[in-house]
BALOBA-1460 file (C-alpha; in Angstrom, 3 decimals):
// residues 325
<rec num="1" residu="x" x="-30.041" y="39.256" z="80.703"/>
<rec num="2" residu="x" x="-28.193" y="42.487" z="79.737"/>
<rec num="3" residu="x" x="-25.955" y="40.879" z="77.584"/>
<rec num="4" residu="x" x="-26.987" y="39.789" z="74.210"/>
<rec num="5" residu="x" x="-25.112" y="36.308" z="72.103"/>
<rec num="6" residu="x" x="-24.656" y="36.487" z="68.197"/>
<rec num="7" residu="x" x="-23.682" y="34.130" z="65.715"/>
<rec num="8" residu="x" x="-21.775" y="35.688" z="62.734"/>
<rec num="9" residu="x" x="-21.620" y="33.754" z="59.891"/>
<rec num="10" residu="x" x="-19.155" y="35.024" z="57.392"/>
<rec num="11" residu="x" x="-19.189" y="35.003" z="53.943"/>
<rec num="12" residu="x" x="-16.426" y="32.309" z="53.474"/>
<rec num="13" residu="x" x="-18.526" y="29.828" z="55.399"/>
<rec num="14" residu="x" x="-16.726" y="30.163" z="59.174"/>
<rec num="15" residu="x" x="-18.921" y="30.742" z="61.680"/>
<rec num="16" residu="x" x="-18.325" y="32.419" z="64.956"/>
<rec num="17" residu="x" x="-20.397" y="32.972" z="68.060"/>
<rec num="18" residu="x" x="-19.914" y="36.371" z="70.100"/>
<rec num="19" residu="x" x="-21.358" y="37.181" z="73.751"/>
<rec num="20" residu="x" x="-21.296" y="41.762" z="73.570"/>
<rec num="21" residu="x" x="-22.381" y="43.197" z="77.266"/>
<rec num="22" residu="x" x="-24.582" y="46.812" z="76.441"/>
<rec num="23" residu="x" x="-22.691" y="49.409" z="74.572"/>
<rec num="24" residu="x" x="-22.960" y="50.317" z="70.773"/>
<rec num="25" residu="x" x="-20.322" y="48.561" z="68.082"/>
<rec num="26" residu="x" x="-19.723" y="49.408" z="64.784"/>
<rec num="27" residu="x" x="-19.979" y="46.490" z="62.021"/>
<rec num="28" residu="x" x="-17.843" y="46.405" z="58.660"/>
<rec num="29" residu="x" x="-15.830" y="45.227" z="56.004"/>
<rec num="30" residu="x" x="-12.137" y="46.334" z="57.143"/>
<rec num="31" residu="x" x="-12.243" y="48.178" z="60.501"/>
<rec num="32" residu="x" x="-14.910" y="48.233" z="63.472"/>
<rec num="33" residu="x" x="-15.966" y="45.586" z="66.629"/>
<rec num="34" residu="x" x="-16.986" y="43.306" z="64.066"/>
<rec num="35" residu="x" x="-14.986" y="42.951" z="60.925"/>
<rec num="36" residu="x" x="-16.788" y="40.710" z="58.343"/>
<rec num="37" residu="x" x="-13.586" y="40.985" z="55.653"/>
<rec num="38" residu="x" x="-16.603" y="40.748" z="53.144"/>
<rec num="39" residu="x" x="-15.752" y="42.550" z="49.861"/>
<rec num="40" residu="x" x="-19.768" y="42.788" z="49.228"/>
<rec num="41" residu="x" x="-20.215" y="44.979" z="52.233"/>
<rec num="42" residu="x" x="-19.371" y="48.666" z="52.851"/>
<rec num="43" residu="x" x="-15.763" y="49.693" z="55.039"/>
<rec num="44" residu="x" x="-18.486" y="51.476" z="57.632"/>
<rec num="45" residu="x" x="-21.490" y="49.386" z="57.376"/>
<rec num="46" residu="x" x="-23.936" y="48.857" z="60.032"/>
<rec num="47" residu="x" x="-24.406" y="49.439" z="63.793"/>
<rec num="48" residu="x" x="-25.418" y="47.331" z="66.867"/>
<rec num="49" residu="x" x="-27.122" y="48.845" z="69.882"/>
<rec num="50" residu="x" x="-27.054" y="46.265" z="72.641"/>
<rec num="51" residu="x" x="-29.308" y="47.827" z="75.875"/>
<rec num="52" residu="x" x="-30.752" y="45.559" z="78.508"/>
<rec num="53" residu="x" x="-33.611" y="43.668" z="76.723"/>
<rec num="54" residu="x" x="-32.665" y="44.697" z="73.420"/>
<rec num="55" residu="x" x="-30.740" y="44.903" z="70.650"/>
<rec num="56" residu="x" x="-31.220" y="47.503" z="67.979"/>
<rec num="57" residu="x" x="-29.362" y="47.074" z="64.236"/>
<rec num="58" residu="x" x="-29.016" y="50.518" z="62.352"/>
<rec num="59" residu="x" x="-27.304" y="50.471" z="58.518"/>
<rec num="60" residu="x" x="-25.304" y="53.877" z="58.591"/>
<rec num="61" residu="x" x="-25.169" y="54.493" z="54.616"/>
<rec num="62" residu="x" x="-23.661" y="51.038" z="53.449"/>
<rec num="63" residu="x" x="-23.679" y="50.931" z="49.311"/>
<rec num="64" residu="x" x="-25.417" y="47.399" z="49.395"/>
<rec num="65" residu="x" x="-27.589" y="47.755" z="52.386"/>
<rec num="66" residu="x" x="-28.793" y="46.061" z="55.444"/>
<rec num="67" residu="x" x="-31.675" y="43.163" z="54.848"/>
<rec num="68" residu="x" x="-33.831" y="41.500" z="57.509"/>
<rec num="69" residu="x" x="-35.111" y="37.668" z="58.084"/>
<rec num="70" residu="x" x="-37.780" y="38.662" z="55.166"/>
<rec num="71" residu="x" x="-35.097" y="39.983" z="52.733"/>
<rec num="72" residu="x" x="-36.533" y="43.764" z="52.737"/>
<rec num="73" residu="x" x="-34.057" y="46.309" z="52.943"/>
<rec num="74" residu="x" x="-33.714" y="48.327" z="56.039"/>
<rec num="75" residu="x" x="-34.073" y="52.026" z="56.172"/>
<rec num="76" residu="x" x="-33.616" y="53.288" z="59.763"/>
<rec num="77" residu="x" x="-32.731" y="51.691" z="63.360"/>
<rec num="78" residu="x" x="-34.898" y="48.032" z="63.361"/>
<rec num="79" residu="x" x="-35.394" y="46.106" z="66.954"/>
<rec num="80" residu="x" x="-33.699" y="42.732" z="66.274"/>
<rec num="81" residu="x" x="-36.455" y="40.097" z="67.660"/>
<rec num="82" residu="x" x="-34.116" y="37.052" z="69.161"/>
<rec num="83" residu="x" x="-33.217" y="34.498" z="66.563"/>
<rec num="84" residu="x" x="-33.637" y="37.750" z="64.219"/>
<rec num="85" residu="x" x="-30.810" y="36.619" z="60.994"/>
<rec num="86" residu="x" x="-29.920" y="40.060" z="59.146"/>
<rec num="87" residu="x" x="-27.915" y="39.772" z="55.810"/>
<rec num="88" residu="x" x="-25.127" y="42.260" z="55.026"/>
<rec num="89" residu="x" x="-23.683" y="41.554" z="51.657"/>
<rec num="90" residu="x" x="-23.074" y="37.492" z="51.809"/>
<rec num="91" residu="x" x="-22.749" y="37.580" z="55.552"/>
<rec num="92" residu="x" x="-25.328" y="37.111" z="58.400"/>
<rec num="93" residu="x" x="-25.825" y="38.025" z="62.248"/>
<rec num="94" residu="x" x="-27.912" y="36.205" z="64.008"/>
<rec num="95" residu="x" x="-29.172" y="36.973" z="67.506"/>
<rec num="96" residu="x" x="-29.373" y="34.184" z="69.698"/>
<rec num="97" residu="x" x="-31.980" y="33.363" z="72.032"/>
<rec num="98" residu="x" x="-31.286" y="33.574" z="75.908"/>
<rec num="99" residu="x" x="-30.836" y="30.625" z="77.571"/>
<rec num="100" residu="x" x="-28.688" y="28.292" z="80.537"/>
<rec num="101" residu="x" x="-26.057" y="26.366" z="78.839"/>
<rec num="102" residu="x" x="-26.256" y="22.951" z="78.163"/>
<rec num="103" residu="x" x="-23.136" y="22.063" z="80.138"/>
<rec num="104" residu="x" x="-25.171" y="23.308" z="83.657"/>
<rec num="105" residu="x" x="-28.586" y="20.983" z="83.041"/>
<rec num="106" residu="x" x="-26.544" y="18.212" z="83.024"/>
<rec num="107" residu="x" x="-24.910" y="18.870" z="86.246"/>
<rec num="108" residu="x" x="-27.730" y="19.733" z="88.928"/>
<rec num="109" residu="x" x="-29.188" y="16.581" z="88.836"/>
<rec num="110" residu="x" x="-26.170" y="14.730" z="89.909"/>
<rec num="111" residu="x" x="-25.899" y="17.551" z="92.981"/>
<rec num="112" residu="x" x="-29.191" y="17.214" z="93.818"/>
<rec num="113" residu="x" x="-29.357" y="13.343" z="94.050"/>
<rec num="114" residu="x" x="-27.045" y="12.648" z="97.212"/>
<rec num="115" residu="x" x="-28.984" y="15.346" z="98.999"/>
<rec num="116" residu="x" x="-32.442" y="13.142" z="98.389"/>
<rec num="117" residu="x" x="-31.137" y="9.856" z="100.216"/>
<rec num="118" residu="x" x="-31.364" y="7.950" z="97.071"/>
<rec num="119" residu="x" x="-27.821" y="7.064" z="95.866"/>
<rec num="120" residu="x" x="-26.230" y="3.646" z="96.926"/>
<rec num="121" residu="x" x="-23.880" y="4.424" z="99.090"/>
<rec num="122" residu="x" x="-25.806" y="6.324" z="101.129"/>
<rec num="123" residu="x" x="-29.228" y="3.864" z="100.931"/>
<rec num="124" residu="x" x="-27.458" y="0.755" z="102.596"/>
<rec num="125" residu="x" x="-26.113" y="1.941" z="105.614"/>
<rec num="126" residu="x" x="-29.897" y="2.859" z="107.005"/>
<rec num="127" residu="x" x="-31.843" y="-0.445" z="106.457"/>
<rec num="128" residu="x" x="-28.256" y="-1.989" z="108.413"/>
<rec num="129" residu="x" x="-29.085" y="0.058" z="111.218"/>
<rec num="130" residu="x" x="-32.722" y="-0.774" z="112.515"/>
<rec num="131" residu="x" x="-32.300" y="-4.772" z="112.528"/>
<rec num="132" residu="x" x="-29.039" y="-4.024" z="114.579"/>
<rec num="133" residu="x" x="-31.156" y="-1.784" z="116.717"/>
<rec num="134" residu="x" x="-33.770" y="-5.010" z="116.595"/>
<rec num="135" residu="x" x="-31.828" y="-7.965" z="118.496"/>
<rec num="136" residu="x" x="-31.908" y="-6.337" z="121.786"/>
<rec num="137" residu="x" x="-35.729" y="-5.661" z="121.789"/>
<rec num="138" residu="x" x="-35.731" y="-9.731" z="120.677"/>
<rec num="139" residu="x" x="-33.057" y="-10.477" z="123.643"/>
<rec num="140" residu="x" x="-35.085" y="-9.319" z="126.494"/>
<rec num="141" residu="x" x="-37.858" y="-12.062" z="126.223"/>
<rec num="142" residu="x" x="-34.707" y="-14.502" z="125.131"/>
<rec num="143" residu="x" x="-33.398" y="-14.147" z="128.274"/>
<rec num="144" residu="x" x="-36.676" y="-14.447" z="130.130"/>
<rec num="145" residu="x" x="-37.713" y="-18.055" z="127.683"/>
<rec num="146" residu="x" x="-34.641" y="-19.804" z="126.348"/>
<rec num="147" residu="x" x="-36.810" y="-21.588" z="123.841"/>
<rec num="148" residu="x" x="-37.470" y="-18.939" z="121.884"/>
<rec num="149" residu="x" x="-33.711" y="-17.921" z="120.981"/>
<rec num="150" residu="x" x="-34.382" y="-19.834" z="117.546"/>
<rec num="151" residu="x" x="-37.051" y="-17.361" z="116.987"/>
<rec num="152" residu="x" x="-34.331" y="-14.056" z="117.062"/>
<rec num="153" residu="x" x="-32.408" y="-15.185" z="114.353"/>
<rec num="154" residu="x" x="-35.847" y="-15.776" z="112.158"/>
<rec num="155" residu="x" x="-36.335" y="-11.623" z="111.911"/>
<rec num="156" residu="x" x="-32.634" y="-11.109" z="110.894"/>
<rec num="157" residu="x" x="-32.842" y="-13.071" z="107.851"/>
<rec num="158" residu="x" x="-35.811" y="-11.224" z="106.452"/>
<rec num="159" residu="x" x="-33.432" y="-8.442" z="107.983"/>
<rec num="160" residu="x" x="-30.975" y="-9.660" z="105.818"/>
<rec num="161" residu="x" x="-32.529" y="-9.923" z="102.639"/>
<rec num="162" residu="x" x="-34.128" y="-6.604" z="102.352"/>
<rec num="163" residu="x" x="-30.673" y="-4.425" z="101.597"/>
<rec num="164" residu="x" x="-30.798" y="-6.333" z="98.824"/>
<rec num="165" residu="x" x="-34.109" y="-4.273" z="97.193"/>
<rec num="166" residu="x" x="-32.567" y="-1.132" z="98.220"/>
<rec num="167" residu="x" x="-30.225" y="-0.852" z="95.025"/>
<rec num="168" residu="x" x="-33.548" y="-0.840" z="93.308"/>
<rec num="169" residu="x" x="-33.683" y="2.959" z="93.808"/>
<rec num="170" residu="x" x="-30.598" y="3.337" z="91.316"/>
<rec num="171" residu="x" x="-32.508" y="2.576" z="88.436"/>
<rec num="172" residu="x" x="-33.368" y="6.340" z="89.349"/>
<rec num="173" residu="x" x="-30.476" y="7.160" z="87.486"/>
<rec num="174" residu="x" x="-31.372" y="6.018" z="84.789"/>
<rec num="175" residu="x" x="-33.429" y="8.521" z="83.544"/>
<rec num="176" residu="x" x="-30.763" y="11.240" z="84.889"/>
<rec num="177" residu="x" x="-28.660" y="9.953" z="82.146"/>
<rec num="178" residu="x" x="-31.246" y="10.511" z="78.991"/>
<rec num="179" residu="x" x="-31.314" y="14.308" z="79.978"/>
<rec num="180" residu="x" x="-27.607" y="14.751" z="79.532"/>
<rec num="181" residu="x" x="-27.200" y="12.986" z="76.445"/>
<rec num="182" residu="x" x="-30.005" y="14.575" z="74.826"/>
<rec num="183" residu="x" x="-29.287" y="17.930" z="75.886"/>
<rec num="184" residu="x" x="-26.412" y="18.870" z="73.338"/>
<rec num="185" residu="x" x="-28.725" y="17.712" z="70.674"/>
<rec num="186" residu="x" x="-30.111" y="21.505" z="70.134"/>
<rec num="187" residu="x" x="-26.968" y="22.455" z="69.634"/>
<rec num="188" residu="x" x="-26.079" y="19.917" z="66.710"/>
<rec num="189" residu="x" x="-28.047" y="22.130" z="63.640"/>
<rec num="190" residu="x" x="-25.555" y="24.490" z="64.174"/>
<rec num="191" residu="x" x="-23.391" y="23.501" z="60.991"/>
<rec num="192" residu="x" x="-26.662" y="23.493" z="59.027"/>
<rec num="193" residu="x" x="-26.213" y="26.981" z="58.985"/>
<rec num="194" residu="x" x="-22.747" y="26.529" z="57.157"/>
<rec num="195" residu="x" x="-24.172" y="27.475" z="53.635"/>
<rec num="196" residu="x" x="-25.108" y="30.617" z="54.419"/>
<rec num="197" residu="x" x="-23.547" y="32.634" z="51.201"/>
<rec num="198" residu="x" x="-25.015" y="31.050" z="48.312"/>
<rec num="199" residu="x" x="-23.352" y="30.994" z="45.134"/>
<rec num="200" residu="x" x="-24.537" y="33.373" z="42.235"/>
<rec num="201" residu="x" x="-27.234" y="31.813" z="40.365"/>
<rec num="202" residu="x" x="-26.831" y="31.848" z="36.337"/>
<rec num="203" residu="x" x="-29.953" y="33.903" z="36.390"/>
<rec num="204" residu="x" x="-27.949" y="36.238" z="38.667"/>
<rec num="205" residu="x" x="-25.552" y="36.859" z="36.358"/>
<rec num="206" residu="x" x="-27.844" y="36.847" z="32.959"/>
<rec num="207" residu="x" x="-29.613" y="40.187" z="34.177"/>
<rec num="208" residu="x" x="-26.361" y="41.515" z="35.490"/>
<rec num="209" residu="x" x="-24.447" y="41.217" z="31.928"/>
<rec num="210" residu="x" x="-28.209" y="41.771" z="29.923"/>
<rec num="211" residu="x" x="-28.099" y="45.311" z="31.403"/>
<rec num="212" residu="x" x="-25.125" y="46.806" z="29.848"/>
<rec num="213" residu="x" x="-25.769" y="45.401" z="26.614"/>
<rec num="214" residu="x" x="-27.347" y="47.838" z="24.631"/>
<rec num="215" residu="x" x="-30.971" y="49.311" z="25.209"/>
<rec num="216" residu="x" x="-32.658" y="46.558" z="23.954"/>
<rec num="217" residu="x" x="-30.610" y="44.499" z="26.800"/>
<rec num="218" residu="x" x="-31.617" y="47.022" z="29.220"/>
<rec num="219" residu="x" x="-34.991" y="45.926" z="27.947"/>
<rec num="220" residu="x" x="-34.858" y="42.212" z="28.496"/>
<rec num="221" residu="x" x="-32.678" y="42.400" z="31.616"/>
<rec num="222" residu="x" x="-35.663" y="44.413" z="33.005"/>
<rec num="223" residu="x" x="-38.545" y="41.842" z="32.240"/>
<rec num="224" residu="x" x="-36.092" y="38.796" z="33.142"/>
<rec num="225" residu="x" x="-35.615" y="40.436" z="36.566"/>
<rec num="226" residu="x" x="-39.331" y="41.085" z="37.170"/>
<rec num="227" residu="x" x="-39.846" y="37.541" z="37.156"/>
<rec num="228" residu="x" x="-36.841" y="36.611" z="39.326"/>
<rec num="229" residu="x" x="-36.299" y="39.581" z="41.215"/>
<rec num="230" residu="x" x="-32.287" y="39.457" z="42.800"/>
<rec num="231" residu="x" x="-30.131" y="42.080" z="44.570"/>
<rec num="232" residu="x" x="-27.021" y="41.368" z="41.927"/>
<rec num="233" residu="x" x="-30.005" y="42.053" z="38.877"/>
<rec num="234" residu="x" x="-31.358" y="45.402" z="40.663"/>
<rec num="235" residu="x" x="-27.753" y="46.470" z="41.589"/>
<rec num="236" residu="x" x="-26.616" y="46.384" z="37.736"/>
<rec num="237" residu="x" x="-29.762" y="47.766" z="36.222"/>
<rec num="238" residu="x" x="-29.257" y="50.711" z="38.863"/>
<rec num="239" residu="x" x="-25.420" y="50.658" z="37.464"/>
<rec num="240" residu="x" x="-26.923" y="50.474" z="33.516"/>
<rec num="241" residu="x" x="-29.629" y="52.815" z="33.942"/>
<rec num="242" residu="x" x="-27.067" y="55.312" z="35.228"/>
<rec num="243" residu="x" x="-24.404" y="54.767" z="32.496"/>
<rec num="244" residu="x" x="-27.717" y="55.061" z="29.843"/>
<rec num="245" residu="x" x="-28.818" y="58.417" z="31.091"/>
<rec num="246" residu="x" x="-24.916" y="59.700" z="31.683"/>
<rec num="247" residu="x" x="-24.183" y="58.773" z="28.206"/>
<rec num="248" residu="x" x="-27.430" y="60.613" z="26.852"/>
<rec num="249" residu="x" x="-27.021" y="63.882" z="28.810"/>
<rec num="250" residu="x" x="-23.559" y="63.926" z="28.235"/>
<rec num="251" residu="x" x="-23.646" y="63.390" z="24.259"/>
<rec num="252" residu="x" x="-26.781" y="66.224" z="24.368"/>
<rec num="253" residu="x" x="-24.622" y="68.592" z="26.353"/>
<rec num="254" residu="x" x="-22.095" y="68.351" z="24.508"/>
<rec num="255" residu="x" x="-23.376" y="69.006" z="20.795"/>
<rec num="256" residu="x" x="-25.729" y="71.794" z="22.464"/>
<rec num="257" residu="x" x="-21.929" y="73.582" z="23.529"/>
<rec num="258" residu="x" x="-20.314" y="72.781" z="20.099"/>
<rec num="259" residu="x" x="-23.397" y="74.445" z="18.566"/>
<rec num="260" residu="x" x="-23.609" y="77.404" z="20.953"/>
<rec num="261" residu="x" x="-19.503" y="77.821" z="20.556"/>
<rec num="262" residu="x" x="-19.929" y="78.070" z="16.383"/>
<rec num="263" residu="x" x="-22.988" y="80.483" z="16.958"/>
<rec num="264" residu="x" x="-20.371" y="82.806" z="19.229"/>
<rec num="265" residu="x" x="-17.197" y="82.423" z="17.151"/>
<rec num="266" residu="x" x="-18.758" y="82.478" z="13.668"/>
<rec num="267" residu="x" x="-17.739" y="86.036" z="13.100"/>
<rec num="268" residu="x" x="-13.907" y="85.289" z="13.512"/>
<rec num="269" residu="x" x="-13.164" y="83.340" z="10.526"/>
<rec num="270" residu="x" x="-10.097" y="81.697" z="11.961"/>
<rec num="271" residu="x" x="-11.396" y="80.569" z="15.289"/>
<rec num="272" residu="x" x="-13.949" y="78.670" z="12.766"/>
<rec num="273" residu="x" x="-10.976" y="76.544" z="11.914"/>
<rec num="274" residu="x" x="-10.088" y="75.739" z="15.179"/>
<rec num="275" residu="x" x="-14.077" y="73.963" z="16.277"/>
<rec num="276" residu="x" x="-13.903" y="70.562" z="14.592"/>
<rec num="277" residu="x" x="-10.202" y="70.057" z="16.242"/>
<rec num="278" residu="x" x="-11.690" y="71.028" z="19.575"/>
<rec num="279" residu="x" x="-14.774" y="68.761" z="18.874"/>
<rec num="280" residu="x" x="-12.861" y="66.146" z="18.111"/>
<rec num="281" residu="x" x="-10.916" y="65.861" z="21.435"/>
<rec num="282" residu="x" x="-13.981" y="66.630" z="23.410"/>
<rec num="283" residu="x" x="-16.003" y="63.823" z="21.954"/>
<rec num="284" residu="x" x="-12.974" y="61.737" z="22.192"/>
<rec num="285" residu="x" x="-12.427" y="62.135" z="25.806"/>
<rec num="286" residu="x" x="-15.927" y="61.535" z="26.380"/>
<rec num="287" residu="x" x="-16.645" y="58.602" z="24.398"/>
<rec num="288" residu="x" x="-13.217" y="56.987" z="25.932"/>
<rec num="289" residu="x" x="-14.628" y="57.584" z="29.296"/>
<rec num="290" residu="x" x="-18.069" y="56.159" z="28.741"/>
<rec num="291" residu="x" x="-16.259" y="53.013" z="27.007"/>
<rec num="292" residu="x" x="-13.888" y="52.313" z="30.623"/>
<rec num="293" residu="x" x="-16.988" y="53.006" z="32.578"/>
<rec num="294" residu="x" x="-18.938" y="50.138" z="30.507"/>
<rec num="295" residu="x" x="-16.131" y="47.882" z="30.369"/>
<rec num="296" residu="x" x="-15.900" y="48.262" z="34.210"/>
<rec num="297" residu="x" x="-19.375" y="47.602" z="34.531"/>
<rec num="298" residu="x" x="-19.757" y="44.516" z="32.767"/>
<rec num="299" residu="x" x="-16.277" y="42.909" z="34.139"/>
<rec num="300" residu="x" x="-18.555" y="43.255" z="37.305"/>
<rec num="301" residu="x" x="-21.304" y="41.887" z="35.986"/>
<rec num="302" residu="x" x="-19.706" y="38.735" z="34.268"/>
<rec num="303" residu="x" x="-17.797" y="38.068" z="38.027"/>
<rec num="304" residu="x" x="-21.057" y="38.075" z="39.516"/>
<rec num="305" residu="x" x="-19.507" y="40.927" z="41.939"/>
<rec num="306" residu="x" x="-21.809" y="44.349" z="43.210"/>
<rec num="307" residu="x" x="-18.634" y="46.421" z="42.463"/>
<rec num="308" residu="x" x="-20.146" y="50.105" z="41.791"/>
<rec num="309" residu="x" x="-18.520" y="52.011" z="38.585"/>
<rec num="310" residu="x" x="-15.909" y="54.605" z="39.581"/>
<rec num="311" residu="x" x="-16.580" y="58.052" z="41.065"/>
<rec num="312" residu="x" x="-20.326" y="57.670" z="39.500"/>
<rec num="313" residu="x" x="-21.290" y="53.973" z="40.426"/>
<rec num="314" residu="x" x="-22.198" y="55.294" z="44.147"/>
<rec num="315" residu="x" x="-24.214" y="57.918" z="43.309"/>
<rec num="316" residu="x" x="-26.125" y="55.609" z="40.504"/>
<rec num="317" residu="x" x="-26.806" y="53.578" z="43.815"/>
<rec num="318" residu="x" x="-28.281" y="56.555" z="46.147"/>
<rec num="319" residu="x" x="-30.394" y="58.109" z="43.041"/>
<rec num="320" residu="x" x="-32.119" y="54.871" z="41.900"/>
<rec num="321" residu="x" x="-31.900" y="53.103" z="45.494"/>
<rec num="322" residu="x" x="-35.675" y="52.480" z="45.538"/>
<rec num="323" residu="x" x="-35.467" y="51.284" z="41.840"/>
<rec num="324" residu="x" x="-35.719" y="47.474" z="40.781"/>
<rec num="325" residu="x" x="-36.445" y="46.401" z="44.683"/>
């Protein structure tokens, strides 16, 4: 078949199944041919391919990424096997194997039936016809003997009688029926797939808030997550490790330009006077900076959310992508 069937579960538990013909659809959080309205997942964030016989899923530079039925992260266009489940932030497309509907196995049997001789209505009128067809064969030597006209009426009452096995056939019905009721049974697991976005374990969340907490936090968050390895721990250690090194290589830059502004200036006296104010509001800027960013980051981290830090959080995500996996 050229077209391919999905089943997007979203990640406020509906669940919707979608039948694309071939042709390429973009997959997102706000705008596209599939909107998931998930805040964990990027405005642009994947793409589906569907081409006669297959379906190819490509992640086009999403912040949280594109996993597979094994949990890996994907890195370039992946051939979606069918009943192939790929996770984009708490939601997940499915494809769905190719198969008749179960409406349709349920009817051919019933069409086929009156075309094999077998139903009622049909079965009774032949077995009426031959012992009508029989008398005159028995009349002839009636005629000829008059004794015998006793012995006519003997044949019609086995005649009779055997219409009466012919609605034996219908129990050939019976197992007609069994077909059609079990048939929508494969479809009843369906709403086992209803938990699909689990909720943020505590461990989750221990990592996520261990990792702005000083270095020593950084520390423990690290060993806690290499024992329980989860995208909202490596998401926030990416996030801390970037707000560790931004704080370090801006405090070093910044005392190696105080020092190398004194060095220039020191042979106009009053200019001297003017370095500790400008120091001062440097510093300040830079430490109040550093303190939103870490607030930011650990509001995220305490809501169990994969919110990146402003202007920097994105590129903490691209530099350290293969980082904490």
């Amino acid at each position: 078949m050229s077209n391919a069937t999905f089943k997007i579960e979203y990640f406020d538990g509906r669940i919707e199944q979608r039948t694309l013909p071939p042709g390429v659809y973009q997959v997102g959080r706000d705008v596209g041919d599939i909107v998931l309205g998930d805040t964990n997942t990027s405005a642009r964030h994947a793409e589906l391919r569907v081409e006669p016989g297959r379906v190819t899923i490509q992640d086009v530079g999403s912040t949280n990424g594109t996993y597979d039925s094994a949990g890996a992260r994907i890195s370039g266009p992946l051939v979606m096997a069918q009943g192939a489940r790929m996770t984009l932030g708490h939601s997940k497309i499915t494809l769905l194997p190719d198969g008749p509907p179960a409406g349709g196995t349920r009817l051919m049997p019933a069409r086929e039936l009156p075309g094999g001789g077998a139903p009622a209505p049909g079965g009774f009128a032949p077995p009426v016809q031959p012992p009508v067809q029989q008398p005159p064969a028995h009349v002839a030597p009636a005629a000829a003997v008059p004794p015998p006209p006793a012995a006519v009426y003997v044949p019609l009452a086995p005649a009779a009688a055997e219409p009466a096995p012919a609605p034996a056939p219908t129990p050939a019905l019976a197992p007609v029926a069994p077909p059609a009721a079990t048939q929508p049974a494969p479809t009843a697991p369906g709403p086992a797939y209803v938990p699909l976005a689990p909720p943020v374990g505590s461990e989750d969340k221990t990592v996520a808030i261990l990792a702005y907490l000083t270095l020593l936090g950084f520390i423990a968050a690290l060993v806690m997550h290499g024992n329980n390895k989860t995208r909202l721990g490596a998401f926030h250690l990416r996030q801390a490790l970037g707000f560790l090194l931004t704080s370090l290589a801006g405090g070093i830059a910044l005392n190696v330009a105080i020092a190398l502004v004194t060095f220039l200036f020191s042979v106009v006296a009053p200019l001297l006077m003017l370095i500790p104010l400008v120091w001062s509001l440097i510093w300040g800027a830079f430490g109040l900076s550093m303190l939103v960013l870490w607030i930011l980051g650990l509001m995220a981290a305490v809501g169990g959310e994969m919110k990146p830090l402003p202007v920097v959080g994105a590129l903490y995500q691209k530099w350290f992508s293969k980082a904490f996996q």
